[in-house]
BALOBA-1460 file (C-alpha; in Angstrom, 3 decimals):
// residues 250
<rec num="1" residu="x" x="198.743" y="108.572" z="196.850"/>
<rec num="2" residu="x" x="195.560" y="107.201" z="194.744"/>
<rec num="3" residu="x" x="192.618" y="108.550" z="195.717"/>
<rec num="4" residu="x" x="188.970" y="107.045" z="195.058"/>
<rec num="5" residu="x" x="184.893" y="107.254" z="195.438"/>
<rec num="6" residu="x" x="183.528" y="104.764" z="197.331"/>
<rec num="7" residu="x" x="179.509" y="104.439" z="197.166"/>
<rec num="8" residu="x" x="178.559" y="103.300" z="200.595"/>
<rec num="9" residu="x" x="174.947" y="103.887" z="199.770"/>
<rec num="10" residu="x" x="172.830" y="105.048" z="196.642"/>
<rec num="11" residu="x" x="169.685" y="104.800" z="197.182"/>
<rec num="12" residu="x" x="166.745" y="107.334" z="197.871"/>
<rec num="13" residu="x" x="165.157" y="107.768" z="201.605"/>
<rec num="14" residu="x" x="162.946" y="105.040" z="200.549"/>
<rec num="15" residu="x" x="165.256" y="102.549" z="198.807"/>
<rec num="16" residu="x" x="167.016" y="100.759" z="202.017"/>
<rec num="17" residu="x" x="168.059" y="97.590" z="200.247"/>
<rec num="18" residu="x" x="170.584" y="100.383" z="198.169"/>
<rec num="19" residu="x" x="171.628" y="102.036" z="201.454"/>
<rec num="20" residu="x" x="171.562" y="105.527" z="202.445"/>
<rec num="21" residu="x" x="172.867" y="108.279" z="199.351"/>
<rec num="22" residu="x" x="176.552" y="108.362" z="201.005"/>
<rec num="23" residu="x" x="180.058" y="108.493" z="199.858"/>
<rec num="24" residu="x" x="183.809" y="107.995" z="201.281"/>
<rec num="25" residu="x" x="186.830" y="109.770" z="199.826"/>
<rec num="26" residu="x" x="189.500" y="107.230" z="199.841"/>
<rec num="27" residu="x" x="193.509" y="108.577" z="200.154"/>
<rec num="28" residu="x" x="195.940" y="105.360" z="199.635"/>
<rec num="29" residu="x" x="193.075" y="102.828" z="200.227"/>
<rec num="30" residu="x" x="191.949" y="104.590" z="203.455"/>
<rec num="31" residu="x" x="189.318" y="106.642" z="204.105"/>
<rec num="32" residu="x" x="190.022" y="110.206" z="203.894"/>
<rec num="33" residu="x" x="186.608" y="112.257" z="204.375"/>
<rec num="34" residu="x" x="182.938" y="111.013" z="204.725"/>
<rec num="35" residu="x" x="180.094" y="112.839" z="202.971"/>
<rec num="36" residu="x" x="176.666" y="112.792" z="204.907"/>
<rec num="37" residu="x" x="175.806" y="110.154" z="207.627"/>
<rec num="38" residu="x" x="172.900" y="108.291" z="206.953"/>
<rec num="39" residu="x" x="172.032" y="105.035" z="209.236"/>
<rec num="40" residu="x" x="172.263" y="102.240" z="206.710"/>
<rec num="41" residu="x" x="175.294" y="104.481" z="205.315"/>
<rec num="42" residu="x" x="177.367" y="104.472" z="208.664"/>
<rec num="43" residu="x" x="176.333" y="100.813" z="208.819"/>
<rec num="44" residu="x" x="178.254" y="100.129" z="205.496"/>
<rec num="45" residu="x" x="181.183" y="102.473" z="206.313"/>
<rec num="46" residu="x" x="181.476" y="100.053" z="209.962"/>
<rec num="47" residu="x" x="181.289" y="97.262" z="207.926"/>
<rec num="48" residu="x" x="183.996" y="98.049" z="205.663"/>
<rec num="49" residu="x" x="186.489" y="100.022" z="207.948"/>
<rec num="50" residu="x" x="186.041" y="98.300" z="210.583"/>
<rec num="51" residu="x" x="185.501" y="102.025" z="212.962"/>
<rec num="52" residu="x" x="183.419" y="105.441" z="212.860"/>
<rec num="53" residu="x" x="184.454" y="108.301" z="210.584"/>
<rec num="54" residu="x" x="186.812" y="110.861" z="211.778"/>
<rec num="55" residu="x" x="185.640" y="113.708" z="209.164"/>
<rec num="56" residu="x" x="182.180" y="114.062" z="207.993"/>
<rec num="57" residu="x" x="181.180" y="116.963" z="205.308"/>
<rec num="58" residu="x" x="177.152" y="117.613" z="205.239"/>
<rec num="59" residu="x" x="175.306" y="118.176" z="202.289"/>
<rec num="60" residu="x" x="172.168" y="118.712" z="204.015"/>
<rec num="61" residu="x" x="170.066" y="117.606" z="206.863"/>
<rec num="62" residu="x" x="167.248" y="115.443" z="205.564"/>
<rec num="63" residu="x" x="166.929" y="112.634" z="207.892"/>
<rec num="64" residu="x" x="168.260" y="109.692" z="205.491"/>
<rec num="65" residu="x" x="171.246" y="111.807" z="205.134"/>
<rec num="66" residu="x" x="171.901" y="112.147" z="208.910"/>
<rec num="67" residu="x" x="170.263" y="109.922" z="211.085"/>
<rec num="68" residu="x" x="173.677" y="107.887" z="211.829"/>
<rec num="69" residu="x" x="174.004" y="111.115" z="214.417"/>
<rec num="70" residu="x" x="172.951" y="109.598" z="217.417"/>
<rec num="71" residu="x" x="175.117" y="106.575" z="216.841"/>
<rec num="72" residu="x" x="178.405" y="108.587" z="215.657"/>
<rec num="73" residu="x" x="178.134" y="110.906" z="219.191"/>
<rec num="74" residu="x" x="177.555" y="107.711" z="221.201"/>
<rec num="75" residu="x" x="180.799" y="106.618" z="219.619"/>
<rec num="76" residu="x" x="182.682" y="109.473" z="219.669"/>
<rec num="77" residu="x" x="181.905" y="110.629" z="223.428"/>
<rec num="78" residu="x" x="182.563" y="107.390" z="224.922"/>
<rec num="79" residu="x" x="185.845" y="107.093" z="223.093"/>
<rec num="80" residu="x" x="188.494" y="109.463" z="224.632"/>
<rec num="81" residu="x" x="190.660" y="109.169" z="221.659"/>
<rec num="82" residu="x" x="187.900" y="110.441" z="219.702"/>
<rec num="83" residu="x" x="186.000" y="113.049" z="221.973"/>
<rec num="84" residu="x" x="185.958" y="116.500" z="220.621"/>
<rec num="85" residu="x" x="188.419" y="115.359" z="217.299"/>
<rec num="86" residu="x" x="185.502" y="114.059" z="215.072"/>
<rec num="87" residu="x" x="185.853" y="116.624" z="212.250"/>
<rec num="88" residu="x" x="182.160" y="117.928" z="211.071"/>
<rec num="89" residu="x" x="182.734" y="120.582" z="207.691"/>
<rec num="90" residu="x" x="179.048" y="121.930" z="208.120"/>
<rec num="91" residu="x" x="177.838" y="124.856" z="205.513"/>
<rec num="92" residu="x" x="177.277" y="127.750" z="207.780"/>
<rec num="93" residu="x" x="173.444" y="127.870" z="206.649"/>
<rec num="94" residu="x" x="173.034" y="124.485" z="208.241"/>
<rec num="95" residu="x" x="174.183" y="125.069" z="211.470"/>
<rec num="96" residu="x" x="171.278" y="126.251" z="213.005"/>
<rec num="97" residu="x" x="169.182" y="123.773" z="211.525"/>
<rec num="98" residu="x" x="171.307" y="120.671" z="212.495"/>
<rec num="99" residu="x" x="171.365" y="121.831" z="215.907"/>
<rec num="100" residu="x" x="167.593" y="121.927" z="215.741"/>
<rec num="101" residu="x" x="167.706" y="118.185" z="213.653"/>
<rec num="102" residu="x" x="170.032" y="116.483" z="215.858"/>
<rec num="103" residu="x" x="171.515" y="118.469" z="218.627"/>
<rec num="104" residu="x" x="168.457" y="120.184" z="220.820"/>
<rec num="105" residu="x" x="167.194" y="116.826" z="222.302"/>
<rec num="106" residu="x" x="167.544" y="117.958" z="226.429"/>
<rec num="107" residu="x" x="170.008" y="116.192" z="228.437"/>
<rec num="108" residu="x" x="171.636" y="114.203" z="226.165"/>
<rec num="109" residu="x" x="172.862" y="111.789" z="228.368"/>
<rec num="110" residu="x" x="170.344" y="110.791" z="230.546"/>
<rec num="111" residu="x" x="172.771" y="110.713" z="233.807"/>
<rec num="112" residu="x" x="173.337" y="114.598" z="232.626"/>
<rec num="113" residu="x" x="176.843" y="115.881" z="232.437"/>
<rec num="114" residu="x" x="177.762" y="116.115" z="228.441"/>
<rec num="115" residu="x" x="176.458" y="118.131" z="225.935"/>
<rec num="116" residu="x" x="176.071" y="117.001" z="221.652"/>
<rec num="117" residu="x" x="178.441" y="119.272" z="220.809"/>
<rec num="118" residu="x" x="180.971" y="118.119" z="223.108"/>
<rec num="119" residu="x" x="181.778" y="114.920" z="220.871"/>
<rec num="120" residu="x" x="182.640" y="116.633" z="217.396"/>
<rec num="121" residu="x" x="185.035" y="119.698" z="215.990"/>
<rec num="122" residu="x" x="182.432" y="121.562" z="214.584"/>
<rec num="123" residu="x" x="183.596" y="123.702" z="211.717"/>
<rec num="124" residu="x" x="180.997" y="125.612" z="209.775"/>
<rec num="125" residu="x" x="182.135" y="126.339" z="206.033"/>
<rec num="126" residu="x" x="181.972" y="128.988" z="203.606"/>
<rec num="127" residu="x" x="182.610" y="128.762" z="199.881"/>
<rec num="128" residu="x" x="185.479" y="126.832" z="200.575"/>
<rec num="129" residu="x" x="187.532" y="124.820" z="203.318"/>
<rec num="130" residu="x" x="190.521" y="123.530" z="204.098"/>
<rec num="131" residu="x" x="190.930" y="119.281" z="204.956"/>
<rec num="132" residu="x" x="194.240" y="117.516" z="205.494"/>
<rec num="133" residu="x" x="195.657" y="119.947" z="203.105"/>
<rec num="134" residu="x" x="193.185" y="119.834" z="200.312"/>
<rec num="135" residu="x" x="191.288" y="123.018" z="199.502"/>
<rec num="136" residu="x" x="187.289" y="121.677" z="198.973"/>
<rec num="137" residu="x" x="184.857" y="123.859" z="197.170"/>
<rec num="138" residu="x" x="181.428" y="124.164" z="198.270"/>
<rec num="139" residu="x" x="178.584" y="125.023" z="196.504"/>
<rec num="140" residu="x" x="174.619" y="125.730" z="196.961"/>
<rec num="141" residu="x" x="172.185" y="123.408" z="194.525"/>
<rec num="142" residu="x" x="168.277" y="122.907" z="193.750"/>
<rec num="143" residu="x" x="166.864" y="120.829" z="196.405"/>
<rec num="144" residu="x" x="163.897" y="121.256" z="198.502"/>
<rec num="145" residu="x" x="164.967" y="124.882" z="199.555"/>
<rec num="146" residu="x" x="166.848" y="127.341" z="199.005"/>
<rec num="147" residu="x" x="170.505" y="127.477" z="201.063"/>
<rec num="148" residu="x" x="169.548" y="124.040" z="202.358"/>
<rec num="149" residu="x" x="171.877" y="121.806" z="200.138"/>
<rec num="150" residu="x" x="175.226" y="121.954" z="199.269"/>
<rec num="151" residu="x" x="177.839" y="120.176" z="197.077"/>
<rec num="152" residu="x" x="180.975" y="119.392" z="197.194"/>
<rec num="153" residu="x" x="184.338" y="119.810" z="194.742"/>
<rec num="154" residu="x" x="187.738" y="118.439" z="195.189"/>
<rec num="155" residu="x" x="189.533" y="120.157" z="192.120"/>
<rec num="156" residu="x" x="190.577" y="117.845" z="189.172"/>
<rec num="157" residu="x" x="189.054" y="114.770" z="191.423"/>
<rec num="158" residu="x" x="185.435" y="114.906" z="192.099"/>
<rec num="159" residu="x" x="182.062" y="116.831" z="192.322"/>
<rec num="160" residu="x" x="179.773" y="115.244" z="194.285"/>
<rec num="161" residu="x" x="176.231" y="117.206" z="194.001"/>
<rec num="162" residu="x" x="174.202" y="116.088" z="196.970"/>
<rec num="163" residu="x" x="170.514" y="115.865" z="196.628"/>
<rec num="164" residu="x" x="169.835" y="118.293" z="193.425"/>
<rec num="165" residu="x" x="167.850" y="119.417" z="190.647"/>
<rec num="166" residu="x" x="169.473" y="120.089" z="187.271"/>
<rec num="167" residu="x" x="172.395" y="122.356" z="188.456"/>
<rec num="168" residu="x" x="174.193" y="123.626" z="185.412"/>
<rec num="169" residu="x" x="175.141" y="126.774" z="185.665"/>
<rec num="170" residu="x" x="177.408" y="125.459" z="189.137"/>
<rec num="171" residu="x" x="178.831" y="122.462" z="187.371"/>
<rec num="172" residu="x" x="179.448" y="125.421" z="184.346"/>
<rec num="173" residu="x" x="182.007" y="126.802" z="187.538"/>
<rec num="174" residu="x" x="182.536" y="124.330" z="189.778"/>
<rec num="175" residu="x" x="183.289" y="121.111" z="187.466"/>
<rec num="176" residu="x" x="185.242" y="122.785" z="184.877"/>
<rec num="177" residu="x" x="188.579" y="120.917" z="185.340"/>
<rec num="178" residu="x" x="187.290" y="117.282" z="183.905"/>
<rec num="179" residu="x" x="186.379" y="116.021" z="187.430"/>
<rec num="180" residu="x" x="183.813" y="112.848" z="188.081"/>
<rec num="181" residu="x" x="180.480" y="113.917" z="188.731"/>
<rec num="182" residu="x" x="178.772" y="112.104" z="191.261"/>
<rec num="183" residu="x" x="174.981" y="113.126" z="190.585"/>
<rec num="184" residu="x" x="171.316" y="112.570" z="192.219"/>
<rec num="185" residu="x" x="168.900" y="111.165" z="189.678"/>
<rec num="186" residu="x" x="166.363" y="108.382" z="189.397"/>
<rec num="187" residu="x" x="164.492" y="107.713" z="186.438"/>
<rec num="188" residu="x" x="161.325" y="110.304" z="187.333"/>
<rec num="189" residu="x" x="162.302" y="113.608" z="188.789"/>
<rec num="190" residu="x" x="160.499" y="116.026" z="191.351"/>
<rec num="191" residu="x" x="160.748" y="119.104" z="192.440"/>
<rec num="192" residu="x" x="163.664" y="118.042" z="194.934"/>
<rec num="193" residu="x" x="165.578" y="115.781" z="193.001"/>
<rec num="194" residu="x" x="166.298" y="114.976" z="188.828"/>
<rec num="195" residu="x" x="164.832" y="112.689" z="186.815"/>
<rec num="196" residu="x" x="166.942" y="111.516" z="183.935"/>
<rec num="197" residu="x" x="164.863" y="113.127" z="181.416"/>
<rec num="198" residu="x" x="165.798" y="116.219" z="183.409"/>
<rec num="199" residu="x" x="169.552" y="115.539" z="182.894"/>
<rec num="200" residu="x" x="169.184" y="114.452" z="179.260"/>
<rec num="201" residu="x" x="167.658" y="118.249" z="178.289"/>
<rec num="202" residu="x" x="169.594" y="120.485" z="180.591"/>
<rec num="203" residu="x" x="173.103" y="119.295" z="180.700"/>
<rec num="204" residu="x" x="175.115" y="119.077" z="177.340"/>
<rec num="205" residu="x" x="176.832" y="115.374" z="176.402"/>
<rec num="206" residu="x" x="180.363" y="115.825" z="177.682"/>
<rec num="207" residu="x" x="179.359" y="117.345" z="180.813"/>
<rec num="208" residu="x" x="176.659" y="113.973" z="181.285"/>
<rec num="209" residu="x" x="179.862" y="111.873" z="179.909"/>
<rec num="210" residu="x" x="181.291" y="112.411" z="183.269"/>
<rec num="211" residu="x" x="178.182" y="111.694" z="185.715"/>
<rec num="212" residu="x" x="178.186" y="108.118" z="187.504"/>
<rec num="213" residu="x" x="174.072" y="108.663" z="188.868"/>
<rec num="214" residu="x" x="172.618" y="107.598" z="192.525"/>
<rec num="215" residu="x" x="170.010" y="108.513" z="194.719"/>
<rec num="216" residu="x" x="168.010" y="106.567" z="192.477"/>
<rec num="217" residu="x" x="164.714" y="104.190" z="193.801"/>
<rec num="218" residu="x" x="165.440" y="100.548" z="192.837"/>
<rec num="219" residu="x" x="167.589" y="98.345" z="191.643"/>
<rec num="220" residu="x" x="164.943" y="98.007" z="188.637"/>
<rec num="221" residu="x" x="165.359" y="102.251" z="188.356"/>
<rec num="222" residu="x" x="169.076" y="101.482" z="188.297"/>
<rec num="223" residu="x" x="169.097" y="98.975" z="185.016"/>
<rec num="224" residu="x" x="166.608" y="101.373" z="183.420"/>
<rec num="225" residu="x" x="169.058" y="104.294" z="183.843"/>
<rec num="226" residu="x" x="171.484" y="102.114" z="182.375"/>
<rec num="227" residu="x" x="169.567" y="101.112" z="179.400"/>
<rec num="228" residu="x" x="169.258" y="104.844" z="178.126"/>
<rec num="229" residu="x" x="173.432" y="104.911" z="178.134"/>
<rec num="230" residu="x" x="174.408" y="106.032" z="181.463"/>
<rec num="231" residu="x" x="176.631" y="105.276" z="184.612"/>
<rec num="232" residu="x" x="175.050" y="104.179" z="187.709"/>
<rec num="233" residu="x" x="176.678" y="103.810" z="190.962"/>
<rec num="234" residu="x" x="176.322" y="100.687" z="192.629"/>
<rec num="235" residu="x" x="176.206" y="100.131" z="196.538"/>
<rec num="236" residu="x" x="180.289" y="99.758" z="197.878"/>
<rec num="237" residu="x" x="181.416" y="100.549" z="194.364"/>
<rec num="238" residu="x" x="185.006" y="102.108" z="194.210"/>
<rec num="239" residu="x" x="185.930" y="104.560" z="191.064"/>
<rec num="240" residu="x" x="189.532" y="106.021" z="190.920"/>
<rec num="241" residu="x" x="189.898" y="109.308" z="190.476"/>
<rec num="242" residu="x" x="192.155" y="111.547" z="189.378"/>
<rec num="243" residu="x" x="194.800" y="113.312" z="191.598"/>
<rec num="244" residu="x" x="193.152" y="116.794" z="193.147"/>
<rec num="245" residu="x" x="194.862" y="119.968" z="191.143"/>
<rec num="246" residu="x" x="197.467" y="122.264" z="192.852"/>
<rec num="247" residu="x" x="195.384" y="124.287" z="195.222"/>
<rec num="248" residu="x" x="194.899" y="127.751" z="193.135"/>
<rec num="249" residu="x" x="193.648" y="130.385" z="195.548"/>
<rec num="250" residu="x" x="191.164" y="133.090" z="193.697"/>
């Protein structure tokens, strides 16, 4: 089957008119695995699919990255088809903190009786996990803290960094196979996120060949990223990808 990227989002907690940073892998034209759950994010993925995700992977918990939450468990408890089956690949380091992000709030229901938890399939991840038969990668980056971001590599298919600074020494290891890079920068970095300046000195010309940028502030930031030579996502763009590589176990 083909597989794809679809943006649903690429803009920075402050750019809503790009929608929240946030990404569908598509299997044969259907969506296949969500990553993060922002709100104007899981708008656009409603929009297009017509439903809430099934399977969610978390690159971190910053708020524009997960504040669809309260709307995905009100969907996904009051839907018996989809109580306790909504897939949610969280990096074991995160656990914790989503519970204390999203989870905590007492009585979740105000007529009592359910609990947050009781909506999803929870699965805290490692280096590495399996999904419909795919082996993911998973990988710490630069952002904010450390072991607070993760990203995320289908083999042969895609990288997708999550919020980052300059990461190469992981994309040395865990992009080595010719994959799309799907990569956080705006035109001025931080010390959370890259700048394209940033990009330009630490990452060598083939390895930037293969970066489509978001996360980026404007739709001004994203012409001006495009002026200097690069790819920039656009919001609901779709880029084919390449089939995922047999599964090689290390």
């Amino acid at each position: 089957m083909d597989w794809a990227l679809r943006f649903l989002g690429v803009g920075n907690a402050s750019a809503v008119e790009l929608g929240s940073a946030m990404a569908t892998l598509e299997r044969g034209g259907q969506p296949w695995l969500v990553i993060d759950c922002g709100g104007e994010g899981l708008t656009a993925y409603q929009t297009r699919y017509g439903g809430m995700p099934d399977a969610i992977f978390l690159t971190h918990l910053h708020l524009d990255h997960v504040a669809g939450f309260e709307r995905l468990f009100v969907g996904s408890y009051f839907d018996s088809a989809r109580r306790g089956r909504v897939r949610l690949y969280v990096p074991a380091p995160l656990v914790p903190l989503l519970h204390q992000r999203v989870a905590s709030y007492p009585n979740v229901l105000a007529e009592g009786g359910a609990n947050f938890w009781d909506a999803f399939q929870l699965v805290p991840v490692g280096d590495a996990f399996w999904h419909d038969g795919q082996r993911l990668e998973v990988f710490p980056v630069r952002h904010h803290w450390p072991e607070t971001a993760f990203g995320l590599r289908l083999r042969g298919s895609v990288v997708w960094t999550g919020d980052t600074r300059p990461i190469p020494e992981m994309l040395a290891r865990h992009a080595d196979a010719d994959e799309l890079i799907a990569h956080d920068c705006a035109l001025h970095g931080n010390p959370s996120h890259s700048g394209i300046d940033d990009l330009e000195r630490e990452y060598p010309a083939p390895l930037l060949a293969r970066c489509v940028l978001y996360h980026y502030a404007s739709a001004e930031e994203g012409a001006a990223l495009r002026a200097r030579g690069h790819r920039v996502a656009m919001p609901g763009e779709v880029i084919p990808l390449a089939q995922p590589l047999p599964t090689v176990l290390p």
